[in-house]
Backbone as a chain_set.jsonl record, in Angstrom:
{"seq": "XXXXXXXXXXXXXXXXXXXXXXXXXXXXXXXXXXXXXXXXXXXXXXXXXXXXXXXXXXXXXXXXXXXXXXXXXXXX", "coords": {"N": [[57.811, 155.499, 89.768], [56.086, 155.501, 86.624], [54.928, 157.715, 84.004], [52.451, 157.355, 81.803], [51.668, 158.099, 79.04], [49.353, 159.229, 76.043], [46.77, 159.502, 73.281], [43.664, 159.951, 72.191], [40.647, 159.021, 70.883], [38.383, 157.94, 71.675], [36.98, 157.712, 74.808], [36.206, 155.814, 76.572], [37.755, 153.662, 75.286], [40.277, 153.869, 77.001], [39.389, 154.138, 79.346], [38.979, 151.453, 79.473], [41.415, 150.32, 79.416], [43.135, 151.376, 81.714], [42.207, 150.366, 83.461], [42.404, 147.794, 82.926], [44.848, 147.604, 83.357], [44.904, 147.216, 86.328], [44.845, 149.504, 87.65], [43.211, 151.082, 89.788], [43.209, 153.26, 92.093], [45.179, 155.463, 91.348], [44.903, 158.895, 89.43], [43.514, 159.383, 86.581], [44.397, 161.651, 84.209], [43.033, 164.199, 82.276], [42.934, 165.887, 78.888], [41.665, 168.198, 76.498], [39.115, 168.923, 74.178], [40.86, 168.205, 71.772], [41.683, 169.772, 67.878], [42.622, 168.56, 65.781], [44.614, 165.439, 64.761], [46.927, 165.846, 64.987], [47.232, 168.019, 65.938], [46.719, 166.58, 68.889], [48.7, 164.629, 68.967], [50.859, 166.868, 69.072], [50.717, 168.141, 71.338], [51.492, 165.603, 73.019], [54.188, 164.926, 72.25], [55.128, 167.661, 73.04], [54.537, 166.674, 75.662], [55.998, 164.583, 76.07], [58.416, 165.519, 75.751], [58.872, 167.366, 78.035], [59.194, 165.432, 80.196], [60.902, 163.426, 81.794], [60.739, 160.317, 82.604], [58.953, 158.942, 80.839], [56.025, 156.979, 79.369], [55.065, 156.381, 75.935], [51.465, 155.638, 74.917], [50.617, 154.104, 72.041], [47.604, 155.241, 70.089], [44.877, 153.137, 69.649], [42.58, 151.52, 67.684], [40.068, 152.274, 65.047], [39.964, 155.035, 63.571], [38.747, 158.851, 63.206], [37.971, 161.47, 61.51], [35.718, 163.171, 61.883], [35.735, 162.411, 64.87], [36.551, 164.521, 68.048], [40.213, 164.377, 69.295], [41.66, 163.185, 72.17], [43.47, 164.062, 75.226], [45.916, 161.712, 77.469], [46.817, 161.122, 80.608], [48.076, 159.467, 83.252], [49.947, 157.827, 86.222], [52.231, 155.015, 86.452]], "CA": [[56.584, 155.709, 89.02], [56.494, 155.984, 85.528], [54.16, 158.074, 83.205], [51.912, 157.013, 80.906], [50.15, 159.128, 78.015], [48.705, 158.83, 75.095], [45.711, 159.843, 72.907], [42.373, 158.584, 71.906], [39.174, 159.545, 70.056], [36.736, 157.018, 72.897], [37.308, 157.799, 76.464], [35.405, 153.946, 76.96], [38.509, 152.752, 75.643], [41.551, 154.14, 77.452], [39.219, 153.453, 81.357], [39.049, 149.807, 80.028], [43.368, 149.857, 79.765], [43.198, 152.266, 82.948], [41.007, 149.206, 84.332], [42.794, 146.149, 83.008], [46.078, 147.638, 83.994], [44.323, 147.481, 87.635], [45.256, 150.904, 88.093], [42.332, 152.07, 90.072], [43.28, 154.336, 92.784], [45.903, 156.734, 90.749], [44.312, 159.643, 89.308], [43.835, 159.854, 85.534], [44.259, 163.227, 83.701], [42.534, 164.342, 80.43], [42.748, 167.102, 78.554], [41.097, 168.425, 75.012], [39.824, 168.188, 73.1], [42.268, 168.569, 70.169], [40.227, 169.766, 66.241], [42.766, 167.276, 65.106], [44.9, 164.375, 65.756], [48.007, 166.45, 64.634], [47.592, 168.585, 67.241], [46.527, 165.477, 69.745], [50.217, 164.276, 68.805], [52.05, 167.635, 69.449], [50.538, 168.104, 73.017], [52.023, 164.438, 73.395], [55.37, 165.005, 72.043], [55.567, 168.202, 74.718], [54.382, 165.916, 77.19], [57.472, 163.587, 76.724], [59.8, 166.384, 76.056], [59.164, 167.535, 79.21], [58.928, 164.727, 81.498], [61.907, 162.116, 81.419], [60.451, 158.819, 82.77], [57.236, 158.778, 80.645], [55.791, 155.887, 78.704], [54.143, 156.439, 75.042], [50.393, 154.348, 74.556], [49.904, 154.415, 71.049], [46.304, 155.103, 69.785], [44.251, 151.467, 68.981], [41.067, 150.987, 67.07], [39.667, 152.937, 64.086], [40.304, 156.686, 63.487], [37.622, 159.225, 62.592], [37.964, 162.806, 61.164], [34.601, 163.646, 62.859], [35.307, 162.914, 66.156], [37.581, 165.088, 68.532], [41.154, 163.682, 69.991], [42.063, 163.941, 73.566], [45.031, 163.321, 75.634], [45.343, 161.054, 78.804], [48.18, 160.679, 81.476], [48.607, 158.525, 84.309], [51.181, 157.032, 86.248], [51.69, 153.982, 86.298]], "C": [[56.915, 156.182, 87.608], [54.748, 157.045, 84.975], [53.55, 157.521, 82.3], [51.208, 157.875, 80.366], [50.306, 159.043, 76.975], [47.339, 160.022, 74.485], [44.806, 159.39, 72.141], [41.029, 159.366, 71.274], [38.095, 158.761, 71.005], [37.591, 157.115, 74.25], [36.419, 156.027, 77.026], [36.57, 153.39, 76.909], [39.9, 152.732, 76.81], [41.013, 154.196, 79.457], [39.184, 151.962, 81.116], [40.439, 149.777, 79.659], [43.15, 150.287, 80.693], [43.013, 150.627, 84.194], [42.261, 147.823, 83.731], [44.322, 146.398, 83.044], [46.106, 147.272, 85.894], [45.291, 148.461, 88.211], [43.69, 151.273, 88.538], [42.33, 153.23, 91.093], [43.975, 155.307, 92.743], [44.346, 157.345, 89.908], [44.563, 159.869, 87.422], [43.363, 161.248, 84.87], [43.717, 163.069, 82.266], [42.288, 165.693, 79.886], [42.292, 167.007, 76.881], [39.868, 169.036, 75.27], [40.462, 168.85, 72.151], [41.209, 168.727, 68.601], [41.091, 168.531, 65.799], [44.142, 166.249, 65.479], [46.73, 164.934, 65.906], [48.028, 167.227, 65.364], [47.895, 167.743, 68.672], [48.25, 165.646, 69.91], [51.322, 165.659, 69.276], [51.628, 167.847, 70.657], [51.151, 166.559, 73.874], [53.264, 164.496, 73.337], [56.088, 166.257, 73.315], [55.601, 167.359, 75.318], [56.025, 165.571, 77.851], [58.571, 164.598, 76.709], [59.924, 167.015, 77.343], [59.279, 166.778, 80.463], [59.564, 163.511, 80.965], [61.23, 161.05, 81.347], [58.943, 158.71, 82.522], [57.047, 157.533, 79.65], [54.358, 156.454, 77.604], [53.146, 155.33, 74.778], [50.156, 154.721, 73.256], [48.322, 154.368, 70.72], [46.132, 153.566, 69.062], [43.073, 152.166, 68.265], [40.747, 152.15, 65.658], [39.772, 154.174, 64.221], [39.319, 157.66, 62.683], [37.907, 160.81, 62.615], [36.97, 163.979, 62.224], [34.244, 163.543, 64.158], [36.81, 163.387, 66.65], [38.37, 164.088, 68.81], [41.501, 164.682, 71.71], [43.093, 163.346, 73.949], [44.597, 162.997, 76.827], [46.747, 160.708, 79.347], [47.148, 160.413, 82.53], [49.593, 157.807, 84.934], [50.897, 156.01, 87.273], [52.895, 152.942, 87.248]], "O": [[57.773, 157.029, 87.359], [53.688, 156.965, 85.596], [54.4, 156.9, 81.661], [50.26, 158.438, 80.914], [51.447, 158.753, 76.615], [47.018, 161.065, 75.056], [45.048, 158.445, 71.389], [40.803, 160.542, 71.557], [36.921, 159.126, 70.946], [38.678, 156.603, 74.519], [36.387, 155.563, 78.166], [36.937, 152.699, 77.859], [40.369, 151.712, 77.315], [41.742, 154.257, 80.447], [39.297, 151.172, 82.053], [40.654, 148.568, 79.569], [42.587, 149.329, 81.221], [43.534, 150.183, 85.217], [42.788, 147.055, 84.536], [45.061, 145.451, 82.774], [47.132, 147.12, 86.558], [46.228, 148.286, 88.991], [42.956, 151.74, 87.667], [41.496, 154.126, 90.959], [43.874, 156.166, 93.618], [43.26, 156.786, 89.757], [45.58, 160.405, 86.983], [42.262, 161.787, 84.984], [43.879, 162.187, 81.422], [41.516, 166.5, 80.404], [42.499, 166.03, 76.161], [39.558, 169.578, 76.331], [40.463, 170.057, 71.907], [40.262, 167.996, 68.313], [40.49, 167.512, 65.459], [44.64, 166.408, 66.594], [47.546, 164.501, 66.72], [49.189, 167.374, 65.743], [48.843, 167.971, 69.423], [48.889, 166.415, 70.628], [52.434, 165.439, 69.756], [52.616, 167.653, 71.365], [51.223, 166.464, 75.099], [53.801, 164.125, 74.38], [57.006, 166.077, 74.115], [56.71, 167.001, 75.716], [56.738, 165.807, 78.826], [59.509, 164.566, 77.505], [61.057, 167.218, 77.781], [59.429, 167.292, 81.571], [59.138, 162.761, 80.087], [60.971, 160.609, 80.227], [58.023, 158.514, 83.316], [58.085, 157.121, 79.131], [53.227, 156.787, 77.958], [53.568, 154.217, 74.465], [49.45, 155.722, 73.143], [47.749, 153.36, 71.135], [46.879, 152.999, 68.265], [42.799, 153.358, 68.408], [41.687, 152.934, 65.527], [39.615, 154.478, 65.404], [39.052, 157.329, 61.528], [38.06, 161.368, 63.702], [37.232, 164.974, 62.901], [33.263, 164.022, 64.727], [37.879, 163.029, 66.154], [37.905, 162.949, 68.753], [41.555, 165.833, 72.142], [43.653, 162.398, 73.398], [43.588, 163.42, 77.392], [47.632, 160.145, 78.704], [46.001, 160.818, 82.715], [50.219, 157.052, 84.189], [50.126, 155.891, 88.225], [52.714, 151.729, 87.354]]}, "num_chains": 1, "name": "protein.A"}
């Protein structure tokens, strides 16, 4: 099993990867939210420093000051 995490400003998008990975019966985690994405990113960088066999999702789609960032693991 590997890890997967990442972080995202729309929780819509990261259940439709969750979903078109057809991952539906693992358990996804979420934590935040983060004031900004620079934090997002250092709760990510722990992540991997602590957990060997993990896999980084980079953030997709447009980026917005005004809304929070959150983080999301799953394994995958």
């Amino acid at each position: 099993m590997t890890l997967m995490i990442g972080i995202h400003q729309h929780q819509d998008k990261v259940e439709k990867l969750y979903e078109n990975m057809g991952l539906h019966a693992a358990e996804l985690t979420a934590v935040g939210p983060f004031a900004s994405k620079q934090e997002a990113l250092a709760w990510q960088l722990d992540m991997r420093n602590k957990i060997e066999d993990c896999h980084i999702i980079e953030p997709a789609g447009l980026e917005s000051e005004e809304v929070p960032w959150y983080g999301f693991s799953f394994e995958k």
